[in-house]
N, C-alpha and C positions, 0 to 999 in steps of 0.2 A: 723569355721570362715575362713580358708585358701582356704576354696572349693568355700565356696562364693564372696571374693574377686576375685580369679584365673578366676569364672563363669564370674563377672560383666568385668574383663581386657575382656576376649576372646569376648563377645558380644561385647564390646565397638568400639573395634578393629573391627570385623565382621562388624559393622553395616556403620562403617568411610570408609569400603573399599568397601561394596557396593554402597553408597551416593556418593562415592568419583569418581565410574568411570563415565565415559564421555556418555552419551546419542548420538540416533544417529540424526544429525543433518536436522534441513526440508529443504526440496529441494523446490529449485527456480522455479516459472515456464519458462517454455523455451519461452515460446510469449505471446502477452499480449492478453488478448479477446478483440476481434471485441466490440467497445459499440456503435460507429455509425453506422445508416444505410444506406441504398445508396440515401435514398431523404435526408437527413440531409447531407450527403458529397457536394451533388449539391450548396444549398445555407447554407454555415454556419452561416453567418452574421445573417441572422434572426432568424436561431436555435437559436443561440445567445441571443441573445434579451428574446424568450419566456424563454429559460431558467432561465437568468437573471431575469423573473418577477415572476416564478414559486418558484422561490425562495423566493423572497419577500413575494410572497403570502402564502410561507408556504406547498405549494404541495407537494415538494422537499426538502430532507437535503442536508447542506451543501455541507459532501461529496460525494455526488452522482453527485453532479450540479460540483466541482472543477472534475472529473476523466472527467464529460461529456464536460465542458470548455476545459479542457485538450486534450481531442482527439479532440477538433473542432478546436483548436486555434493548431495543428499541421496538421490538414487538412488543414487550411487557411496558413498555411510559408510553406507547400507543394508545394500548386498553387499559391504562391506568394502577395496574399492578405491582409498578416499577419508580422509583422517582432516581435519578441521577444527583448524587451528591453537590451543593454548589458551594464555591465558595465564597465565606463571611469576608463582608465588606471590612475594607480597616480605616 
């Protein structure tokens, strides 16, 4: 009886100190991928637009159309096109 109890501490133990230690953490990527291309950097406004409909239409998810909004609508406050809503102080 005392071999079996002594067995279940020492595994118990074992198993808390492997679970227990820290994992190695994922690394960030250092830049972000290119997702425009150079005729989409030209005119963004009407990328815009198809995008916006592609969506509607279902061609596109969500997230693919907000990363592809997102690099356009930073091409556009790049060359001045665009300004990002801020918010009022209180």
């Amino acid at each position: 009886m005392k071999k079996i109890i002594t067995l279940l501490i020492i595994t118990t133990l074992g198993t808390s100190w492997t679970f227990g230690q820290l994992g190695p953490k994922p690394q960030k990527p250092d830049h972000r991928p290119e997702i425009l291309t150079d005729l989409e950097k030209i005119d963004p406004r009407k990328v815009e637009s198809e995008v916006m409909a592609a969506v509607k239409e279902g061609k596109i998810s969500r997230e693919e159309a907000q990363k592809k909004l997102g690099a356009l609508r930073e091409e556009m406050e790049k060359n001045g096109g665009f300004k990002r809503p801020q918010r009022p102080q209180k």
